[in-house]
Chimera marker file (.cmm) of the C-alpha trace (Angstrom):
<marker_set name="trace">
<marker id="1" x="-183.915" y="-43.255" z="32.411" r="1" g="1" b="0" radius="0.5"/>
<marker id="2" x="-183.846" y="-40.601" z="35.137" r="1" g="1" b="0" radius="0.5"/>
<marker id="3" x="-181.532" y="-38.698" z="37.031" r="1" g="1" b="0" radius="0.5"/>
<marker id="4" x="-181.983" y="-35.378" z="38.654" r="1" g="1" b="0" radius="0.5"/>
<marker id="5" x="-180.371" y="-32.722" z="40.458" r="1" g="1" b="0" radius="0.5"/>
<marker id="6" x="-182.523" y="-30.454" z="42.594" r="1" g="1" b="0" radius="0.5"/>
<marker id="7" x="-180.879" y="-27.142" z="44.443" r="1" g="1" b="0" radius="0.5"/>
<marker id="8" x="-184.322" y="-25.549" z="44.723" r="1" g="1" b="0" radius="0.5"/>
<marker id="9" x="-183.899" y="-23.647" z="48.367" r="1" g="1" b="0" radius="0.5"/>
<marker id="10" x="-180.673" y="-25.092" z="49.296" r="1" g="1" b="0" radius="0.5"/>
<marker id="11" x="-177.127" y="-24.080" z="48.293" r="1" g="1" b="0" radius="0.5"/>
<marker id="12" x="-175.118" y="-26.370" z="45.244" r="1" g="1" b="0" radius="0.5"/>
<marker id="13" x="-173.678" y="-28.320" z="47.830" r="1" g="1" b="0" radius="0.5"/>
<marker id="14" x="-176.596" y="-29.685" z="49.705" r="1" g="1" b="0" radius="0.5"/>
<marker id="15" x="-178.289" y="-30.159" z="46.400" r="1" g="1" b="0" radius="0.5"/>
<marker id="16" x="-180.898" y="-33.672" z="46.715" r="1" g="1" b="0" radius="0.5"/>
<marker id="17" x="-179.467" y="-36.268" z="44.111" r="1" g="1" b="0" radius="0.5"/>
<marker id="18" x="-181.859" y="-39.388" z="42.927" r="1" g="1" b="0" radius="0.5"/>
<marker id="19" x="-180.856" y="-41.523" z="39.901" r="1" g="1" b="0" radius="0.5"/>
<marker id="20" x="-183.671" y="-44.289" z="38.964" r="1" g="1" b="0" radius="0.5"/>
<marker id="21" x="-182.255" y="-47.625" z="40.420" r="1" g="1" b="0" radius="0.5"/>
<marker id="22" x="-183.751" y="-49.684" z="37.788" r="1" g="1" b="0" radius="0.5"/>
<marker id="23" x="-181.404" y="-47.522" z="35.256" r="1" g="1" b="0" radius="0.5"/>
<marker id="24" x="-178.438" y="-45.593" z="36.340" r="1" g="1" b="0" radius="0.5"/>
<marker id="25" x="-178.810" y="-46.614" z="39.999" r="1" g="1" b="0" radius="0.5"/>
<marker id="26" x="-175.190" y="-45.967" z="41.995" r="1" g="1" b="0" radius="0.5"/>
<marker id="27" x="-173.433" y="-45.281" z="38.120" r="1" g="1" b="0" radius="0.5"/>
<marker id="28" x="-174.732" y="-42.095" z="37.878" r="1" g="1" b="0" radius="0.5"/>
<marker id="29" x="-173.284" y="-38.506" z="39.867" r="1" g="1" b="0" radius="0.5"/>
<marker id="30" x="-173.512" y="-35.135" z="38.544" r="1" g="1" b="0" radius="0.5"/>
<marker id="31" x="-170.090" y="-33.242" z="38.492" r="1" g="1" b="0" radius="0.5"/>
<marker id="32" x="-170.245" y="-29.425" z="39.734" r="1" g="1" b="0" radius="0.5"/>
<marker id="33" x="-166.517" y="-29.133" z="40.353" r="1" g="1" b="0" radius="0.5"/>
<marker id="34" x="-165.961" y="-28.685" z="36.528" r="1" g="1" b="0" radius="0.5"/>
<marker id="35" x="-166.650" y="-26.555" z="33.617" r="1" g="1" b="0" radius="0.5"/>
<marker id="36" x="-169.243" y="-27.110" z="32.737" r="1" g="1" b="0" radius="0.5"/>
<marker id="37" x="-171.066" y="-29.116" z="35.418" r="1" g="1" b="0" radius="0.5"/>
<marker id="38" x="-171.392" y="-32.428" z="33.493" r="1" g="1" b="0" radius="0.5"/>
<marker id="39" x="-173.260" y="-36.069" z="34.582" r="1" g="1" b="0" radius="0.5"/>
<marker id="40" x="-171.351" y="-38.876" z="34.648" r="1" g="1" b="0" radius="0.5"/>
<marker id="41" x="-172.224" y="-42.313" z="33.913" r="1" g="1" b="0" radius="0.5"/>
<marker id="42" x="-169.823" y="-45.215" z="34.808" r="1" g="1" b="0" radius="0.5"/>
<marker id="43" x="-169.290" y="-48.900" z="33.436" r="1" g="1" b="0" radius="0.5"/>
<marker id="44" x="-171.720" y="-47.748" z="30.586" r="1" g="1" b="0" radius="0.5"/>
<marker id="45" x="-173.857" y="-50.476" z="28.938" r="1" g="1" b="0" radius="0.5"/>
<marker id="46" x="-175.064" y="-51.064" z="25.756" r="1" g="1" b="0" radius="0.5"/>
<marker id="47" x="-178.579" y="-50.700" z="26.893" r="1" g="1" b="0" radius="0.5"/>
<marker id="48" x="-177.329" y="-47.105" z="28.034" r="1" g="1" b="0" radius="0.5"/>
<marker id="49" x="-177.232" y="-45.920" z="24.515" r="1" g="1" b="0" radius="0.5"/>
<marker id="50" x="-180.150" y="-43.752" z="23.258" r="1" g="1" b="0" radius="0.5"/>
<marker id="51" x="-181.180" y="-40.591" z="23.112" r="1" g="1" b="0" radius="0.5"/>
<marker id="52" x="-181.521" y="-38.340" z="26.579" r="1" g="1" b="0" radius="0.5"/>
<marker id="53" x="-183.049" y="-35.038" z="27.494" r="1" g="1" b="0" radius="0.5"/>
<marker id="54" x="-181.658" y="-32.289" z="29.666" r="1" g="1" b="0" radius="0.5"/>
<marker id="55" x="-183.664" y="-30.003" z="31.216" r="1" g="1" b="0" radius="0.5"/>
<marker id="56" x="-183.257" y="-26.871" z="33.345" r="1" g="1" b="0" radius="0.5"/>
<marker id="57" x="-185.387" y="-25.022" z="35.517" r="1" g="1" b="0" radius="0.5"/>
<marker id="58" x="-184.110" y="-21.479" z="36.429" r="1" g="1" b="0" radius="0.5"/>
<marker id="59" x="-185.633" y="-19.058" z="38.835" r="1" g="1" b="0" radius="0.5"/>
<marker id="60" x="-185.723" y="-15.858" z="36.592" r="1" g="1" b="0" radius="0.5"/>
<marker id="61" x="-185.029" y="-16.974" z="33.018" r="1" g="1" b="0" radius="0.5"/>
<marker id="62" x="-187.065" y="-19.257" z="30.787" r="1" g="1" b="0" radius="0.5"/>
<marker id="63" x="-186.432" y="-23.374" z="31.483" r="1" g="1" b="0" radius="0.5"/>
<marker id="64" x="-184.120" y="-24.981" z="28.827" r="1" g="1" b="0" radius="0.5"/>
<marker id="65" x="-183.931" y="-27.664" z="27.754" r="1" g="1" b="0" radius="0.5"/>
<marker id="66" x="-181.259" y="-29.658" z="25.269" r="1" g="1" b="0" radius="0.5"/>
<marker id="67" x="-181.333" y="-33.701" z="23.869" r="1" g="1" b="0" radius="0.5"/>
<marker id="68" x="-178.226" y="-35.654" z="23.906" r="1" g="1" b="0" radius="0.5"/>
<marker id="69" x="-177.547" y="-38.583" z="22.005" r="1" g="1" b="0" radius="0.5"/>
<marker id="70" x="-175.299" y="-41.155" z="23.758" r="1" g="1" b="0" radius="0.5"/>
<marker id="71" x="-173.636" y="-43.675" z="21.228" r="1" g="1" b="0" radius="0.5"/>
<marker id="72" x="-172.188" y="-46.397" z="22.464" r="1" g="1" b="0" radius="0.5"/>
<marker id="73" x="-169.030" y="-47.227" z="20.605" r="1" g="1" b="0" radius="0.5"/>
<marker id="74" x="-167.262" y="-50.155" z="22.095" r="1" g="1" b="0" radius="0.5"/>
<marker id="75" x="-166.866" y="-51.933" z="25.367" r="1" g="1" b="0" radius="0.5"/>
<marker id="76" x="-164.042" y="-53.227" z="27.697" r="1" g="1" b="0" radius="0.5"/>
<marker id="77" x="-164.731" y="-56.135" z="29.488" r="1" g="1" b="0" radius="0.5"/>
<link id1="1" id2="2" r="1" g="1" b="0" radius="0.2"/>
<link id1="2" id2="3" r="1" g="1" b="0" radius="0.2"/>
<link id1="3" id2="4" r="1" g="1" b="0" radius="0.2"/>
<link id1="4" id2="5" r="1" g="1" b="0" radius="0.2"/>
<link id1="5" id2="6" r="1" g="1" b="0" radius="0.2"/>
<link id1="6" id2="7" r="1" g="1" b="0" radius="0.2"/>
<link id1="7" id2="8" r="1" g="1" b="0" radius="0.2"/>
<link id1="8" id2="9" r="1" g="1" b="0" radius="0.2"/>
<link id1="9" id2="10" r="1" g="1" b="0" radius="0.2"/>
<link id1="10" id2="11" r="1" g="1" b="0" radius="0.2"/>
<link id1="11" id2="12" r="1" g="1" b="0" radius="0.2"/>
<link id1="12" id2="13" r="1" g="1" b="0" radius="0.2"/>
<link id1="13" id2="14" r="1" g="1" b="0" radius="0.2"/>
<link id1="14" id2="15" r="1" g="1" b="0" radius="0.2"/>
<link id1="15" id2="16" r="1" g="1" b="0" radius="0.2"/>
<link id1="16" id2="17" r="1" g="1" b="0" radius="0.2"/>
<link id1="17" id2="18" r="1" g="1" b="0" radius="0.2"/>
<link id1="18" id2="19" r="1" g="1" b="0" radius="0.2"/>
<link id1="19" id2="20" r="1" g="1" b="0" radius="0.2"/>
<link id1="20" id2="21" r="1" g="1" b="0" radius="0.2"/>
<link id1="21" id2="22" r="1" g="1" b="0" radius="0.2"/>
<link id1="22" id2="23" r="1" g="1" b="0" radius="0.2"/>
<link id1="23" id2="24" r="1" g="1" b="0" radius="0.2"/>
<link id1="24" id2="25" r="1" g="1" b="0" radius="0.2"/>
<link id1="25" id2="26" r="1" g="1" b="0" radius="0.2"/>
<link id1="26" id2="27" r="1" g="1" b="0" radius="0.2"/>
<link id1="27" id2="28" r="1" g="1" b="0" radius="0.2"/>
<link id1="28" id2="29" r="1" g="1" b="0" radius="0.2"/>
<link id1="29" id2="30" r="1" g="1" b="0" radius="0.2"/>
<link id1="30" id2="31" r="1" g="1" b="0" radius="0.2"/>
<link id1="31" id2="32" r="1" g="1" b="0" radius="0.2"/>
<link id1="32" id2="33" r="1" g="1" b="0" radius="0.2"/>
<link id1="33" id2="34" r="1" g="1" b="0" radius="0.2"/>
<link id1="34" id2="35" r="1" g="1" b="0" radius="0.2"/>
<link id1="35" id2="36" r="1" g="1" b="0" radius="0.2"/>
<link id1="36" id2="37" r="1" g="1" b="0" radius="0.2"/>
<link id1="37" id2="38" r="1" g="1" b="0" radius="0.2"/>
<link id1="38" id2="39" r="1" g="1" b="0" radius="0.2"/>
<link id1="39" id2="40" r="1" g="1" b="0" radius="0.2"/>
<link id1="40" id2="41" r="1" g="1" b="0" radius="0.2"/>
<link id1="41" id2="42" r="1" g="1" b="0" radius="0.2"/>
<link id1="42" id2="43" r="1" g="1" b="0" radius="0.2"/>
<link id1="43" id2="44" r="1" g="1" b="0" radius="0.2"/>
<link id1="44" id2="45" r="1" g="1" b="0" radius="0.2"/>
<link id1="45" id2="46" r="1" g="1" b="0" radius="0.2"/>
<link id1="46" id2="47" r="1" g="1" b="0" radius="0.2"/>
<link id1="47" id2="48" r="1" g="1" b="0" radius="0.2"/>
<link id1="48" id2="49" r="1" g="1" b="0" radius="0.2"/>
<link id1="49" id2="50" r="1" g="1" b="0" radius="0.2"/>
<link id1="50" id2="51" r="1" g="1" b="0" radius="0.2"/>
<link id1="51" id2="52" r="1" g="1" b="0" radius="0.2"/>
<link id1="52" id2="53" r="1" g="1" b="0" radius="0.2"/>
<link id1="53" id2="54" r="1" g="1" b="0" radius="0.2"/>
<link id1="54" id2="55" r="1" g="1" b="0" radius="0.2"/>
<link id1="55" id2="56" r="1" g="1" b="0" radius="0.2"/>
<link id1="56" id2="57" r="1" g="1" b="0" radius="0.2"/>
<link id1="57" id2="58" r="1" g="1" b="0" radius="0.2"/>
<link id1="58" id2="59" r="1" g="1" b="0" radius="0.2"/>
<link id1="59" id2="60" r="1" g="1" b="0" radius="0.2"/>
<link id1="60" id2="61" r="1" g="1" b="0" radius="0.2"/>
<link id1="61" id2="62" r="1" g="1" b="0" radius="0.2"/>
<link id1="62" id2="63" r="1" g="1" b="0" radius="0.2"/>
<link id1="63" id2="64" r="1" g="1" b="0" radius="0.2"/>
<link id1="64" id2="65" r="1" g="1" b="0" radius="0.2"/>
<link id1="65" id2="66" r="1" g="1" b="0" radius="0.2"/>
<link id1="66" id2="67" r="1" g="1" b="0" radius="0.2"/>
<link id1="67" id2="68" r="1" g="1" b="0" radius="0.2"/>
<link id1="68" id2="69" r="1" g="1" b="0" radius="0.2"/>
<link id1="69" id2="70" r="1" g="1" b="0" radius="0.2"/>
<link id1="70" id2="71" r="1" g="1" b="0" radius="0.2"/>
<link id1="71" id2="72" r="1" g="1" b="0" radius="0.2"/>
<link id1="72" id2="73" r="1" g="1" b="0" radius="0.2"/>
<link id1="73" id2="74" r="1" g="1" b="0" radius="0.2"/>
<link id1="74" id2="75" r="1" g="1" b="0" radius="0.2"/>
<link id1="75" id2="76" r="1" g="1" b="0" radius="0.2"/>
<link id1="76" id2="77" r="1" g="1" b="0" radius="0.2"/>
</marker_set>
């Protein structure tokens, strides 16, 4: 599952947004209005659940990069 959040050459707001369709499609945004930025899935699946990978680039420092593991607890129908 992809998402990504490019502000190479542009400013934060004009950053280009693409989540893969066949995953998070239209459930997916990345939140810069809090602290700390954060993405944001909604109506979360059980097929969601796994293990993800964050990575970022930065101009002058070394890329990062961090794994998250989503768990799934229970869902509201």
């Amino acid at each position: 599952m992809q998402f990504s959040f490019d502000v190479r050459g542009r400013s934060f707001n004009k950053a280009l947004h693409w989540s893969d369709p066949l995953a998070f499609g239209r459930r997916a945004y990345f939140v810069t209005m809090s602290q700390p930025s954060s993405l944001t899935v909604e109506a979360v699946q059980l097929d969601d659940e796994g293990l993800y990978r964050c990575r970022v680039d930065f101009k002058n420092s070394p890329t990062r990069n961090f794994q998250i593991r989503l768990a799934v607890v229970a869902l509201y129908l």
